[in-house]
SEBAKE-358420 format. One record per residue (C-alpha): x, y, z. Coordinates in steps of 0.001 Angstrom, whole numbers, plus 524288, in hexadecimal, padded with zeros to 5 digits. Example, Ala and Ser with C-alpha at 12.3 -4.5 7.8 and 13.67 -1.06 7.14 Angstrom:
<sites>
<site <8300C; 7EE6C; 81E78>>
<site <83566; 7FBDC; 81BE4>>
</sites>
This chain:
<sites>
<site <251C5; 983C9; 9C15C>>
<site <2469D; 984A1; 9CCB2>>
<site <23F3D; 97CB8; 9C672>>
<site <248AD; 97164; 9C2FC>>
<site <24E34; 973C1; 9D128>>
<site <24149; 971D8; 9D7B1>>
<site <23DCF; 96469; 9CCE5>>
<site <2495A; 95FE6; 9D231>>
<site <2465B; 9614F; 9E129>>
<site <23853; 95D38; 9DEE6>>
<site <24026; 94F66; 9D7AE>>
<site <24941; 94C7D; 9E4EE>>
<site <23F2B; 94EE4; 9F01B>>
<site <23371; 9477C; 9EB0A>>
<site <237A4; 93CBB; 9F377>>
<site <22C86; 93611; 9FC58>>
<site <22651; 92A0B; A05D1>>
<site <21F11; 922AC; A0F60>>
<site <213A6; 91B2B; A1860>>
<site <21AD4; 9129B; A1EEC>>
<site <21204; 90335; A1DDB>>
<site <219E9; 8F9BF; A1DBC>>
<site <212AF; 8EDDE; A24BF>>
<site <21A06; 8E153; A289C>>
<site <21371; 8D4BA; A313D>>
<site <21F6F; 8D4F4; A3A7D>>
<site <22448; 8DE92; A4122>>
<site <23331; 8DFA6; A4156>>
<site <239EC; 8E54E; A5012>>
<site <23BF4; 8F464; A4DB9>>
<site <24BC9; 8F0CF; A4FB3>>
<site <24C48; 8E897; A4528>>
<site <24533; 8F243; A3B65>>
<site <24E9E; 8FBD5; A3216>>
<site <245BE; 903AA; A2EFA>>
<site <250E2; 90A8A; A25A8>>
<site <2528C; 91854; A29A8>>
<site <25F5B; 91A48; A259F>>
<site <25AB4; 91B61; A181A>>
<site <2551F; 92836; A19A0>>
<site <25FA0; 92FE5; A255E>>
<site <25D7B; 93CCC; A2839>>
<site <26563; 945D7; A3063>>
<site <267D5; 953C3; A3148>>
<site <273B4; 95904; A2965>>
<site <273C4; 94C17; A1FFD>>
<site <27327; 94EC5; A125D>>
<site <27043; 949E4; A039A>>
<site <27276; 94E77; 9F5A3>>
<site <26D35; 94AA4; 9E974>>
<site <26E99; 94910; 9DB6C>>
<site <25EFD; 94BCE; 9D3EB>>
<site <25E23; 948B5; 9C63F>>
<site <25192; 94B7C; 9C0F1>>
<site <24B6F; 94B4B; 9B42F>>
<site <23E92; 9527B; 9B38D>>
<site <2342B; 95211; 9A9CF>>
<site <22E51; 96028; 9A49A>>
<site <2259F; 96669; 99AD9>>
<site <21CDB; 95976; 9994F>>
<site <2290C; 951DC; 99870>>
<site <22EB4; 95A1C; 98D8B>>
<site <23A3B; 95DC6; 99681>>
<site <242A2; 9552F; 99ED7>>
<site <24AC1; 95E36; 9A9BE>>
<site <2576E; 956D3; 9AE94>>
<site <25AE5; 95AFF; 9BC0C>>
<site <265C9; 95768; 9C4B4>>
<site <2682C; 95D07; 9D096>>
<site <26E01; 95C3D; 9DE99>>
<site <26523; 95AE1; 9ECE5>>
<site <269CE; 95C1E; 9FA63>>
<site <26211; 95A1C; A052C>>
<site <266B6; 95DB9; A139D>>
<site <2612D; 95859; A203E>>
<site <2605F; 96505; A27C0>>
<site <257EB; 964F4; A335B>>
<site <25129; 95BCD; A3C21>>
<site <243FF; 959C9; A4554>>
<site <23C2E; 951D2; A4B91>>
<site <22E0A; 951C3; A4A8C>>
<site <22262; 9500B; A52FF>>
<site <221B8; 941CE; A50D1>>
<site <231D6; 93F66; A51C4>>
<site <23495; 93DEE; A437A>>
<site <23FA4; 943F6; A3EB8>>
<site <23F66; 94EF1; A36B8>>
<site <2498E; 955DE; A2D38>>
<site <24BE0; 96228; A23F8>>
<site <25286; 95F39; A18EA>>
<site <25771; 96A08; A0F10>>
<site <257EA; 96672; A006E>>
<site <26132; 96E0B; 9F82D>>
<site <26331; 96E18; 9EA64>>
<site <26D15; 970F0; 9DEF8>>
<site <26DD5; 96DD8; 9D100>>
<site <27E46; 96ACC; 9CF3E>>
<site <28724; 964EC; 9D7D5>>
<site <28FB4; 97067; 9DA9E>>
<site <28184; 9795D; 9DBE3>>
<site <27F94; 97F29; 9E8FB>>
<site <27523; 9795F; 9EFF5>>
<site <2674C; 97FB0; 9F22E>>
<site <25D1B; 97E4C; 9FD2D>>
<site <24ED4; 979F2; 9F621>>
<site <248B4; 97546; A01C1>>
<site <2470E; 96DCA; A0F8A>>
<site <23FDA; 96154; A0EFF>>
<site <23BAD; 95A16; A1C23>>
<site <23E3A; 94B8B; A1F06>>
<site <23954; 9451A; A2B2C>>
<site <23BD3; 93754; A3193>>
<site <235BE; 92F4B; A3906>>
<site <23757; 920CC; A3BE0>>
<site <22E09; 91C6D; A31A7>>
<site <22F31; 92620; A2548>>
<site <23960; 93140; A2105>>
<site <23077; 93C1A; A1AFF>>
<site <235DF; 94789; A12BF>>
<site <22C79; 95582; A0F34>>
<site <23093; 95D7F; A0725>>
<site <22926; 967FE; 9FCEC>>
<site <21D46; 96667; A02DE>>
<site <21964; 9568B; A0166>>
<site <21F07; 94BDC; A0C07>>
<site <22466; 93FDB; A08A2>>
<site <228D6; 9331E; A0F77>>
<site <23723; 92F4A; A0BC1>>
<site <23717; 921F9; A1232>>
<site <2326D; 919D3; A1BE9>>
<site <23724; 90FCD; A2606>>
<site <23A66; 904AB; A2929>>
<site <23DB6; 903CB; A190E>>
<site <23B89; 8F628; A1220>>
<site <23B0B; 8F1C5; A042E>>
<site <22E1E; 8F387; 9FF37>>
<site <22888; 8FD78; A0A45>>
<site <21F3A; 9052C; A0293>>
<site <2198A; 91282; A08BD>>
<site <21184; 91F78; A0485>>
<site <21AFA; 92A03; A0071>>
<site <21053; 932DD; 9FD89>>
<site <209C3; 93261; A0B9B>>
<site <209E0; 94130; A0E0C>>
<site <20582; 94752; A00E5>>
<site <1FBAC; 9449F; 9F5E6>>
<site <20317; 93BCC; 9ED25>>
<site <1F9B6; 94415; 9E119>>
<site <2002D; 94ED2; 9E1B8>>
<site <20767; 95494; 9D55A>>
<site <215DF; 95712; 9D5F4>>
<site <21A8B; 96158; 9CAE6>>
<site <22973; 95ECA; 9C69B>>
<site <22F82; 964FB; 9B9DE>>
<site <22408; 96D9A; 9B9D3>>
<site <21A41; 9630F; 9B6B5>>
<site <2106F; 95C8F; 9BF89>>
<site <2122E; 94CE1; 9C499>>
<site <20537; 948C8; 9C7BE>>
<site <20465; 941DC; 9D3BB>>
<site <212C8; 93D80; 9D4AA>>
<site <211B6; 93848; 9E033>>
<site <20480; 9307B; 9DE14>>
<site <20684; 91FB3; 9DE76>>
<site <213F9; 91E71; 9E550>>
<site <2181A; 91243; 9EB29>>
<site <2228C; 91379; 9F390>>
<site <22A65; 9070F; 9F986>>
<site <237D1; 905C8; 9FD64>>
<site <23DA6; 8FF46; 9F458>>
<site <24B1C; 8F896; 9F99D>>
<site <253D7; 8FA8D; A0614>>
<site <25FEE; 8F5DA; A0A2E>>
<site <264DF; 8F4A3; 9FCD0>>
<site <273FE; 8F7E1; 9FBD3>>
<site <27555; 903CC; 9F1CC>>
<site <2848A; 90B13; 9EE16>>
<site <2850D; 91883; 9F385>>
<site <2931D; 91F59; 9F3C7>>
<site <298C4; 91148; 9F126>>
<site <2931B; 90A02; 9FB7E>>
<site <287B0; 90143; 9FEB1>>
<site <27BDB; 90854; A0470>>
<site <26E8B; 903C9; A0679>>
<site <262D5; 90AE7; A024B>>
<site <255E3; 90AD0; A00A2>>
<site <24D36; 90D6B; 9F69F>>
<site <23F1A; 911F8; 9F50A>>
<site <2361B; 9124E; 9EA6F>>
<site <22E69; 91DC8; 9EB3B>>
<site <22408; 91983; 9DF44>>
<site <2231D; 90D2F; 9DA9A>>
<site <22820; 90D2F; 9CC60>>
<site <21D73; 91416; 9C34D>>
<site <21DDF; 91512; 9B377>>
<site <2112A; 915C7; 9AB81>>
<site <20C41; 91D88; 99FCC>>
<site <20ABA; 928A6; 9A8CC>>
<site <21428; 928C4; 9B291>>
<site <2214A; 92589; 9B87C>>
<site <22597; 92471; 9C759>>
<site <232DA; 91EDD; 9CCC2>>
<site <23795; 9245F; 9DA48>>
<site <23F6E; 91DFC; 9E2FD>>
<site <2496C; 9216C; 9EDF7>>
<site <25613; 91C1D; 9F2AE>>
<site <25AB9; 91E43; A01B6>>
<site <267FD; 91902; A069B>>
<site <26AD2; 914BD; A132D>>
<site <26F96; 9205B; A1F0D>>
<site <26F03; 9292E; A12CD>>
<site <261DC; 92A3E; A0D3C>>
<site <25BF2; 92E27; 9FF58>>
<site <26583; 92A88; 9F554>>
<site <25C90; 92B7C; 9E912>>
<site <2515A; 92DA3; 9E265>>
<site <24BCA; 927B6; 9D5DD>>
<site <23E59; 93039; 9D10C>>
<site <238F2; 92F75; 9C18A>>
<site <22869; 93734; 9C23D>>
<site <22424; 937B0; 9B38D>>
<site <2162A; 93993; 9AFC8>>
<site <21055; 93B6D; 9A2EA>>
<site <202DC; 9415B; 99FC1>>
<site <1FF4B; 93714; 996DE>>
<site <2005E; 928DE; 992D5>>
<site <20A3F; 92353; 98814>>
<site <2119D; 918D1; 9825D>>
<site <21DDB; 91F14; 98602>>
<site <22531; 91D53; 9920B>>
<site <221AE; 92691; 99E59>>
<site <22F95; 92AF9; 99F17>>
<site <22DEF; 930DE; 98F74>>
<site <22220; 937FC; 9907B>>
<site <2206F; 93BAB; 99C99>>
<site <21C6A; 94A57; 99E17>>
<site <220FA; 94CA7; 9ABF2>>
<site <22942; 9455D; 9B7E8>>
<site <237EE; 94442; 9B9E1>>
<site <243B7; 93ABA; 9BEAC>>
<site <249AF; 93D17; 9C849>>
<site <25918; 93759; 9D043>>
<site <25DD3; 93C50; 9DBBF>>
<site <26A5D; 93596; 9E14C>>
<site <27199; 937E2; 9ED3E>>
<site <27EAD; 93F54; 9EC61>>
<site <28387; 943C9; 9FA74>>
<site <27F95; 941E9; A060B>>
<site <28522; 94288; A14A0>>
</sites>
């Protein structure tokens, strides 16, 4: 149950971005920017849950683990730093079925500034997004830690995970249906689509507007070995993984 419980966690919170270079030949008045902060508010006492569904890969493949669960996360605290940025604890709870009670797993630490939102959490620091956001921005996710370095999930070892991402925004300002009205969002594409005889990487996020994340897309398979089959068949390790906004205030 620890195990599955911590596969799970591992799943939601490998979230991550940033290096913010976009370069333009005229510069636009500072008024006139929107630079698209709502996308990602934060404020002390606000609130989000979560449905996870996860299938994970184990045994060299032999096993396939389907997981659903439920996350909360709780804006608790908040500082300021040295340099001004804002900084706040937020605690991540965790339960398997809806009418569960819920369990403290951990505090995770998100900071923002005026150009980037940043989130740490279980040791490794990623950037969630930066600003002003435009179609096609592209940035380093993977600024503050060695993109080589091996994940383990369902008790088997990604190699370099993390290694080769991409990440652009995608599209803003596109309307999207949320609790039957029009809301727009934004959506970023952590790695650029990836499917060899090897491998398979799909991540992206979706943020809506004075809310913030509303989903996440993830599929990480990786086989040892070349074949004629397709990744998703033979591959001995990786998962998919859907989380989807339930509640939030």
């Amino acid at each position: 149950m620890n195990i599955k419980r911590n596969t799970i966690l591992a799943l939601c919170f490998l979230s991550i971005i940033f290096l913010f270079s976009a370069c333009s030949d005229e510069t636009e008045p500072a008024g006139n920017i929107d630079f698209g902060y709502e996308y990602f508010p934060l404020a002390v006492g606000k609130y989000r849950v979560y449905v996870s569904d996860s299938i994970v890969l184990r045994s060299a493949g032999t096993i396939r683990d389907t997981l659903k669960s439920y996350i909360r996360e709780e804006i608790i605290e908040q500082n300021i730093s040295a340099e001004g940025d804002t900084m706040y604890n937020v605690n991540v709870y965790f339960k398997r079925k809806v009418d569960d009670d819920w369990k403290y797993q951990k505090t995770v630490f998100v900071t923002k500034s005026v150009q980037k939102v940043t989130r740490q959490e279980d040791n490794l620091l990623f950037t969630k997004m930066v600003f002003p956001l435009k179609a096609g921005l592209r940035f380093n996710h993977n600024q503050y830690f060695d993109s080589q370095i091996d994940i383990v999930i369902g008790g088997e070892v990604m190699r370099a995970m993390y290694d080769g991402w991409n990440t652009r925004v995608e599209t803003i300002n596109k309307d999207l249906l949320f609790e039957g009205n029009k809301v727009k969002n934004v959506k970023i594409r952590l790695v650029d689509d990836v499917s060899t005889s090897l491998e398979k990487k799909v991540y992206y996020e979706t943020y809506i507007q004075n809310i913030g994340l509303y989903s996440k897309t993830m599929i990480f398979l990786q086989d040892n070995n070349t074949g004629t089959e397709p990744i998703e068949e033979r591959a001995v390790k990786g998962f998919y993984h859907n989380l989807t906004l339930l509640e939030h205030n």
